[in-house]
N, C-alpha and C positions, 0 to 999 in steps of 0.2 A: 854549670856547677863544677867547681874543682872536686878532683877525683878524691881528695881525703874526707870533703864534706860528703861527696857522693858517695862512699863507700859506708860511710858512718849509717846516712838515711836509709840506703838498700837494705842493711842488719836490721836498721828500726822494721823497715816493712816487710823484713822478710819472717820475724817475731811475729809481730800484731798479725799478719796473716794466717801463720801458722796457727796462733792463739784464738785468732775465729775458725777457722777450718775444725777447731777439736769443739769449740762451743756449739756450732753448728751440726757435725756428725757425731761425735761421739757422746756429748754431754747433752744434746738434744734442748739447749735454750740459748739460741744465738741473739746476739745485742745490737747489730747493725743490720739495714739490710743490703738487700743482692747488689744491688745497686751503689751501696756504699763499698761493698766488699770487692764489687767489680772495680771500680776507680782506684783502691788502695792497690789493686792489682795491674793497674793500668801504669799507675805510678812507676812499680815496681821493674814494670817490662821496659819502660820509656827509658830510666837509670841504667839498665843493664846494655840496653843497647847501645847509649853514647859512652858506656864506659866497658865492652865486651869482658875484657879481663876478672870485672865483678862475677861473671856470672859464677853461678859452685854448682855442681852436681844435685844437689837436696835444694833448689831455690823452688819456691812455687810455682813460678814461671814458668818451672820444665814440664809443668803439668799440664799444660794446654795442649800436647801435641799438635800435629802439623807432619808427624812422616808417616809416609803411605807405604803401604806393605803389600806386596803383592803376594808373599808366600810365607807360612807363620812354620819355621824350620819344626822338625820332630825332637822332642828332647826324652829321653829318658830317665824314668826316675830313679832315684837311688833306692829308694823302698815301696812298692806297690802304692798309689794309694786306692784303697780298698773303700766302696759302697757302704753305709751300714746297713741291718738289716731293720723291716721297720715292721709296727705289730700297731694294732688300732686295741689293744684286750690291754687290762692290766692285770690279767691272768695268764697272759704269756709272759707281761716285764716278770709277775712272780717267778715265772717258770725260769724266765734266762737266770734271775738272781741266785736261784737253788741249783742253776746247773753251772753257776760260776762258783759256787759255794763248792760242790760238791770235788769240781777240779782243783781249786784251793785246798782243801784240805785234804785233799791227795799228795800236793806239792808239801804239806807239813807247815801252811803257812797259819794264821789266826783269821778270823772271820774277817770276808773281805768288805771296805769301805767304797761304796759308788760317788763320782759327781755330776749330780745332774746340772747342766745346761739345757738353756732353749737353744731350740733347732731352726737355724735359719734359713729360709726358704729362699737359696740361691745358686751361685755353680762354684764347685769348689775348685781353689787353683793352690799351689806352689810356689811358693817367693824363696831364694836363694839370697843370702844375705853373706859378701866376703868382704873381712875387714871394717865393717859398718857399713859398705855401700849396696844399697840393691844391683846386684847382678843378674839377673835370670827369674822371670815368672812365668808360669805354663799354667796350663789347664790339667785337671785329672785326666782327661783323652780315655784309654780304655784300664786306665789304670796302672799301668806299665810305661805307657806313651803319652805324653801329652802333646800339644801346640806351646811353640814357643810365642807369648803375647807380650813381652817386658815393656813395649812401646805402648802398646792400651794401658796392661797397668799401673803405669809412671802419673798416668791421670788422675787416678784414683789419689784423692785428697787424705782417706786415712792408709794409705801403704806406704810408710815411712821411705822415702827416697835414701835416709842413712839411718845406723842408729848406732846407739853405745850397747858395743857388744859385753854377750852375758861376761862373768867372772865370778872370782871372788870365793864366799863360801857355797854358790848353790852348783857351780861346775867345777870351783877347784881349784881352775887356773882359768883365764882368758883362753878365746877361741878365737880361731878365725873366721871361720865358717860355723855358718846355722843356717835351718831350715825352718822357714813355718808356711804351714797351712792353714788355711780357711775358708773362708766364703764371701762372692763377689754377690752383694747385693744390690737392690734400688730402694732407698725409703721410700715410704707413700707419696710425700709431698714432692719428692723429686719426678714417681709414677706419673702421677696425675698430671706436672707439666709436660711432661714430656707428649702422654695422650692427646692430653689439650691442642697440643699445637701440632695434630695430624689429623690427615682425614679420617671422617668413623670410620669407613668402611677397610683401614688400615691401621688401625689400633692394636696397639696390644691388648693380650687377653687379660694378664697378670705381670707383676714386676719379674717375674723370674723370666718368663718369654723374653721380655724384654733385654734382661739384664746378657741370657746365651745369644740373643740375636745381636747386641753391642758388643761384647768382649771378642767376636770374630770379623768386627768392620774394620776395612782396610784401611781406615784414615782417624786415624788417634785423634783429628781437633775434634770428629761428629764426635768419639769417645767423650771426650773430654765434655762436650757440650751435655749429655747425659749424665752426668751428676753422678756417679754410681760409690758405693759405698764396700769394705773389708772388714771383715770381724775374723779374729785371730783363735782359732780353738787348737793348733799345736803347735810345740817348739820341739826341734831336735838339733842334737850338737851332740860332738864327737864322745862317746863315753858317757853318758848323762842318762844311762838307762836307768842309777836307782833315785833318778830326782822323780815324787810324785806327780802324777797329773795337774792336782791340786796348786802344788807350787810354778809348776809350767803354766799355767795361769797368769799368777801375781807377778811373774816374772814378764811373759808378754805386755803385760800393761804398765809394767816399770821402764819397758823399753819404746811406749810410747804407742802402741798397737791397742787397737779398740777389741775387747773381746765382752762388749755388752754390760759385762759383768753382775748379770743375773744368773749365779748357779750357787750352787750349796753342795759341802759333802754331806751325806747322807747314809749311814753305818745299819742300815735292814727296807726291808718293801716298805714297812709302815710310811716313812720320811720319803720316800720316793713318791708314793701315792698322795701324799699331804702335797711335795713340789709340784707336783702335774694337775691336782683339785686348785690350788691358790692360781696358779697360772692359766689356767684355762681360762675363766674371764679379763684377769690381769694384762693379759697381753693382746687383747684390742689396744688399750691405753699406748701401747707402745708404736714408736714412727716410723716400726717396719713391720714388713710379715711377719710372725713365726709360727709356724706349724705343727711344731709337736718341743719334744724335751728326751735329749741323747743323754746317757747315762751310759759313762764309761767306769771300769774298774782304776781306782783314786792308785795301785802301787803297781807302777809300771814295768817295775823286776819282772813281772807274771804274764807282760804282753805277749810277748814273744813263746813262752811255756803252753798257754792257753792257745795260740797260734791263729789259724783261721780258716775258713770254708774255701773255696774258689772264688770268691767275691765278698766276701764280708768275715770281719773279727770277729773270733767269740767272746771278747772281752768287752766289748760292747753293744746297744743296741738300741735304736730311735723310735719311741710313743709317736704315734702321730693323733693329733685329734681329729674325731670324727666331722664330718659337716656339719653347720649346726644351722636350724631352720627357726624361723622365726611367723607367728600368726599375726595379722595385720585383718585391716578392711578394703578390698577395692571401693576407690571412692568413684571413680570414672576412669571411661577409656577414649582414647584419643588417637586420632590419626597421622603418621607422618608420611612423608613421600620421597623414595627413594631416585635416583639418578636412573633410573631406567623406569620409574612412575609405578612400580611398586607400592600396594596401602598397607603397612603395619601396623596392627593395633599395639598401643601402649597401656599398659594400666596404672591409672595414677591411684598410690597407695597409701592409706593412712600413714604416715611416716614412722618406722618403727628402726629399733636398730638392731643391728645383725653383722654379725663376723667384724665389730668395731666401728661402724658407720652406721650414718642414716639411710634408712633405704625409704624412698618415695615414689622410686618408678619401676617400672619392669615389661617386657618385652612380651606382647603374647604369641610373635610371630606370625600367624594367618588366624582367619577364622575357622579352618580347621582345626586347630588345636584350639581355640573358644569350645570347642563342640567337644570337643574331645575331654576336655575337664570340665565340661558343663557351668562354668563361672557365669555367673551374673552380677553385674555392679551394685555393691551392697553386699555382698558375700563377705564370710568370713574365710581368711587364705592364709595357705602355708606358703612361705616362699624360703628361699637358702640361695645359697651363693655357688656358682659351678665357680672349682677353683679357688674358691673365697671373694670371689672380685665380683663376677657377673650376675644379679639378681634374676632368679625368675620364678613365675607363680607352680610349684609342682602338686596341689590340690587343692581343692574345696573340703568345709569342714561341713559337711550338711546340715549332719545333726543341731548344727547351731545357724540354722538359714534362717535371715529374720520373714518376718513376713510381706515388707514395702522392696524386694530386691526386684530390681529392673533387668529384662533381658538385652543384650548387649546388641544393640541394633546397626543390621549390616551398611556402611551408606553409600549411596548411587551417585554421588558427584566428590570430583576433587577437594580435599581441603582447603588444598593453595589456589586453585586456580579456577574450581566452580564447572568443568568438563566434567560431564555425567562418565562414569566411569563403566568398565568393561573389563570379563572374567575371560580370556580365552579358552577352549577347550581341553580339557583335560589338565589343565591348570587350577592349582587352590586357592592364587592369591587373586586378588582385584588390580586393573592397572588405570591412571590415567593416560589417556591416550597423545593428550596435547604435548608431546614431545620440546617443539620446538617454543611454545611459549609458556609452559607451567615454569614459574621461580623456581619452584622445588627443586626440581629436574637439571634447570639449569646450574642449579650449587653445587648438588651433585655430581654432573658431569666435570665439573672444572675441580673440584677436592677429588675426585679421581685421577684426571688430569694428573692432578700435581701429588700424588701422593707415593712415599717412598719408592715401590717398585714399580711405577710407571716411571715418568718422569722429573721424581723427588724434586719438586723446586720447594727449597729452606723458606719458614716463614711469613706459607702462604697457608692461613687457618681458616676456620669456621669465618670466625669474624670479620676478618677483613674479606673475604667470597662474597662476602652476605652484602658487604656495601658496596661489594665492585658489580653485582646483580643488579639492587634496590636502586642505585643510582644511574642505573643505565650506561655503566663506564664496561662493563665485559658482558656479552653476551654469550659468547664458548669461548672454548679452551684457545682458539687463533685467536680473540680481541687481547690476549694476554700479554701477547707481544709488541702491543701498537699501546701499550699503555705510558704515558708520559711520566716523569718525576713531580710536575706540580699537580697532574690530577691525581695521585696517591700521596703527595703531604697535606692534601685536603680533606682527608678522610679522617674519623675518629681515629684519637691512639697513633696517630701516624707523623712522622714528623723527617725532616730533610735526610736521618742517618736510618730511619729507619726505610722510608720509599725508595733508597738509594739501595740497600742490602736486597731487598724481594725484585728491584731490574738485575741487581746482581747474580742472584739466584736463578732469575729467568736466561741471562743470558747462558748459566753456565748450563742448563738444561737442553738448550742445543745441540749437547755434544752426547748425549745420550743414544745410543741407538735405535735401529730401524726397530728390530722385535719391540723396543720398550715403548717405541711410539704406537705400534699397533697394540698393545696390551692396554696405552693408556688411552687412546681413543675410546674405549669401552664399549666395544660390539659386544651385544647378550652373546653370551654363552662362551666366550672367548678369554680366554683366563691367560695366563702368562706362558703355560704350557704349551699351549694351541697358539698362539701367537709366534713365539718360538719357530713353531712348525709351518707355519702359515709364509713368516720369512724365511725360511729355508725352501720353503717349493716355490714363494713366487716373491722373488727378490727387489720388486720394485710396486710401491704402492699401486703406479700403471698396472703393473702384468697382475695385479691380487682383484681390481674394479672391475676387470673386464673378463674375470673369469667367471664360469657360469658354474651352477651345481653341481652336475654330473661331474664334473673336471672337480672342483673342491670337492666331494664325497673320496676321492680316490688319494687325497693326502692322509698321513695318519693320523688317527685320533679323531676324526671329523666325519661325522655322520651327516641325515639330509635335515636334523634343522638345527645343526651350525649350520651348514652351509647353507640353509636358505635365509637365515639372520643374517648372513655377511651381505648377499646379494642383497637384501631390502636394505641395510644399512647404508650403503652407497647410492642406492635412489633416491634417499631423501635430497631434498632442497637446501635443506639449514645443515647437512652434511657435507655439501660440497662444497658451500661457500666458507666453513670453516677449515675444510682442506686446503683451500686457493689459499686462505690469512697463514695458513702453516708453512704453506710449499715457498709465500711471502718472507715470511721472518726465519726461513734456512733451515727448518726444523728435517729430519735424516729421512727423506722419502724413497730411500732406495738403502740395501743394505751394502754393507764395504764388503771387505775379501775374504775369505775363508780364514778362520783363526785356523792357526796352529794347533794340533790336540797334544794334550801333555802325555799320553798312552794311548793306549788301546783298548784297555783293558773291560770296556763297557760296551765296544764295538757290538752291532747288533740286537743290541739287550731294551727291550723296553719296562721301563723302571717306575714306579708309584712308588710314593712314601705317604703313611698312616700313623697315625699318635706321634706324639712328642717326642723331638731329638734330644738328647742334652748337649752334644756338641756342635751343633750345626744351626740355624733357621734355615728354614725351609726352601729359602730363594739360594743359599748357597749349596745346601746339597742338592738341588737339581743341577746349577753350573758344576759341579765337582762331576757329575752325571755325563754332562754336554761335552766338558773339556777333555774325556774319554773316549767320547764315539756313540756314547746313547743316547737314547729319548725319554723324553719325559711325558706319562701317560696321567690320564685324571680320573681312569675307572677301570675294575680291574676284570679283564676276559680271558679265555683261555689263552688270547694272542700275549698276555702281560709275561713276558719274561722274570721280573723279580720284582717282591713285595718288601721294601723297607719298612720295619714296623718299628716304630717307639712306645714310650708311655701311653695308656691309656687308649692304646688300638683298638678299633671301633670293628665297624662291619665292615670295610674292606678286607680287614684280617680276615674277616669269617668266611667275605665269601672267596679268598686266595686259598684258603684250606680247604674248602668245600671244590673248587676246582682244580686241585692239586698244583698250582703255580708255586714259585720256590719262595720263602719269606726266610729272609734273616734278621740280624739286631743292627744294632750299630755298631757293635765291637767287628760284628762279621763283613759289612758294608763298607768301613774304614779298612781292613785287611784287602779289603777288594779293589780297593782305589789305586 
């Protein structure tokens, strides 16, 4: 193609792209699909690359990432960004409003005007915007500090790579520099793929997990493959303190930035209270989360006057909605089988909806908890969403127990495989025994296998496990490697580009390490931690088979039944021959050389982490841990040097306080690094 025609067509596609990218995420009724939008984008990259020169800074192309980042620099912010505070009452939102009222007409101003927005349920970041180009995006960090992520957020499809900067009448004159903030979200439908195509047992909880666990991966294409989504809730620029809130709004979206555009000024409680009653069912209907409705003061002269706490404005302040629970029927319960032959009961549910979805299944965990809430099939049941996302039954309605309800009968043989089944001692749950030839077991083990922080091989899901089982083509996680290209183009849904990408996958899997092989092996009771530790005292899959108990009880973290689960684990039969197919196909049976430590500063300390990071997932803040000099522990005893706690800290917090171990936050954990 001559470069004037090519130059012409690259505008065309780089339009039409752009013009689905906003139909898609911002306007939420796209006209092509994935599939089409991938090829127009295929085009687009093919053009660029015979003709380099073409390429511009803001092309869509640059959003696929491809560079790998090993370290996300420290930026500092130019103005705090501050938490808000958040209140489940609407007799606190009165209270804030009378006590903004109150500071208001102290300052001699007229009664103050609120706008409320919905509150999106993601991680808030900083985009830097000089001369129309995106220069610089970070993370909130502790508020002061953030991570520098500009290469993950170039992906993001609504984060304007340029724009037409403000001017005119709302700032005066052009700027060169501006700043906005907002929030890095997942829509549902972006969620759900992404879930889909991992192992259960390595799912996300909710999009927002997801979305803090993607914005800190090293390699901007997984980014990019994650679909994640920005919605714009401030603008600042130089001298622009008396433009309203209100108009810092209409102006983000004039400049091209999604900011929902579900809010309303609101001038008393009454209007505030009508926003947050109309939304609260309303925003199921909507294709992302949203969890509550921020309501900031609409004249922004008075931000700075009204000032703020050590962690949040007093000018503003975030409703969150309560959980909302929904009654149903159990109709029946059913059994699945987990990768270590675990029996679950499931309860299959009158289909009802709840927090925006249908819900028809839910989890009962053991028959311990059957007993525990006394359910019987036939029952009338309340269930709710932990998080919003994860259904489960939390009671029975008695009083309205009909009279034909069936008691939930315990069963004595496999589902999958018809082996009468067996409760170990002091155990709640039932297990099937047949290790080596229950189906169940075997999908399990190989979606473990391959699942993110084992040995993440891209592209290997439920579905296709299920026919590399059923068809006799993988028996464990070693047949994985001897698998050919025409026996995976013969499988359902599979075809020459796609069987080529999962050997692709397989082989890059190789180059994973020793600990992440023994993590994904999946010895009961051996988590990532204990694996970890397991390659660091016996460095070679040899020296770890031929150790005996007493010798493993004396590593840390490993009591006598890890260690007598390690030793049985390597006696089996179908365990060693799938070892020989590994140590076959090169997979890391021995660990490399001692990394390098970035500090010290961890030396000696053994560390647990408890509820929710917002800056971190959980696999990287143990490595930030390791690449210091500590360890990583999974339960907490007087021997625990230091308790990381986040959101929604459970009982390890309780019992770290109960035994005086030291617990900090994350602002304090980050200062520590």
């Amino acid at each position: 193609m001559e470069r004037a025609q090519a130059k012409q067509e690259a505008e065309r596609l780089r339009a039409e792209i752009n013009r689905h990218n906003r139909l898609y995420y911002v306007e939420a009724r796209p006209v092509i699909s994935d599939y089409e939008f991938d090829k127009l984008l295929e085009r687009l990259i093919g053009i660029e690359k015979e003709h380099p020169d073409l390429v511009t800074p803001d092309s869509p192309s640059q959003r696929v990432g491809g560079e790998i980042t090993k370290v996300f620099p420290v930026v500092v912010h130019r103005e705090p960004m501050l938490s808000l505070a958040n209140t489940y009452s609407l007799g606190e939102v009165e209270e804030f409003c009378r006590r903004v009222e109150k500071l208001v007409e102290a300052e001699g101003g007229r009664r103050p005007e609120f706008v409320a927005e919905l509150k999106f349920d993601g991680v808030a970041v900083s985009l830097l915007y000089r001369d129309g180009v995106l220069a610089r995006g970070a993370t909130r960090g502790d508020g002061m500090r953030g991570d520098d992520i500009t290469a993950n957020l170039r992906t993001i499809p609504t984060v304007p790579l340029s724009i037409t900067m403000p001017g005119g009448p709302l700032f005066g004159t052009p700027v060169s520099e501006i700043e906005v903030r907002g929030e890095v979200f997942m829509r549902k439908e972006d969620f759900g793929k992404l879930n889909e195509a991992r192992p259960e047992e390595d799912r996300f909880a909710n999009p927002r997990n997801a979305t803090a666990g993607t914005l800190k991966l090293q390699d901007s294409a997984e980014v990019a493959r994650r679909r994640m989504s920005f919605v714009a809730y401030y603008l600042k620029g130089p001298d622009d303190g008396r433009i309203p809130h209100l108009q810092r709004l209409r102006q983000l979206e004039s400049m091209g930035f999604m900011t929902g555009g579900h809010y309303r000024l609101c001038d008393g409680v009454a209007g505030i209270a009508e926003f947050i009653g109309a939304w609260s069912e309303k925003r199921w209907t909507l294709p992302y989360e949203t969890d509550g409705v921020v309501l900031k003061l609409n004249d922004t002269t008075l931000w700075d006057r009204l000032g703020a706490t050590a962690k949040s404005p007093r000018w503003a302040i975030a409703y969150k909605y309560p959980a909302q629970q929904a009654r149903t029927v159990l109709r029946e319960v059913v059994f699945q089988v987990g990768r270590l032959g675990t029996i679950t009961p499931v309860a299959e549910l009158e289909p009802v909806r709840l927090a925006g979805s249908t819900v028809s299944r839910s989890t009962l965990h053991n028959f311990d908890e059957i007993d525990r809430l006394g359910v019987r099939i036939g029952d009338r049941v309340m269930i709710e969403k932990s998080g919003e996302v994860i259904p489960k039954v939390v009671g029975v309605v008695l009083d309205e127990r009909p009279e034909a309800t069936v008691a939930i009968q315990v069963p004595d043989a496999c589902p999958e495989c018809g082996t009468p089944l067996v409760r170990p001692e002091g155990e709640v749950s039932l297990y099937c025994p047949d290790e080596s030839g229950c189906p169940a077991q075997k999908r399990g083990r190989i979606l473990h296998f391959a699942s993110r922080n084992a040995m993440d091989i891209q592209n290997l899901g439920e579905s296709l496990v299920a026919q590399l089982v059923d068809r006799g083509l993988v028996d464990d996680p070693g047949d994985l490697y001897r698998l050919e290209k025409a026996q995976v183009e013969g499988l359902e849904r599979m075809g020459a580009k796609s069987a080529q990408n999962l050997l692709d996958a397989l082989a890059e899997s190789r180059k994973r390490g020793y600990a992440r092989l023994l993590y994904a092996l999946g010895i009961r009771h051996v988590g990532q931690a204990t694996a970890r530790e397991l390659a660091h005292a016996y460095p070679s899959l040899g020296s770890l088979r031929e150790a005996g108990e007493e010798e493993l009880t004396a590593v840390p973290d490993i009591g006598p039944v890890v260690a007598a689960s390690i030793r049985e684990f390597f006696t089996r039969s179908w365990v060693k021959a799938m070892l020989a197919k590994l140590e076959e196909a090169g997979l890391p049976l021995e660990a490399g050389g001692p990394k390098e430590l970035v500090n010290r500063n961890f030396e000696g300390l053994s560390v647990i982490f408890t509820g929710g990071l917002d800056r971190y997932d959980r696999q990287r803040a143990s490595e930030l841990v390791l690449e210091r000099g500590g360890r990583i522990v999974t339960s907490v005893s007087k021997k625990t040097s230091l308790v990381v706690a986040g959101s929604e800290a459970g009982s390890k917090l309780d019992k770290a306080l109960k035994l005086g171990v030291r617990v900090v936050d994350e602002d304090e954990f980050e200062k520590m690094l």
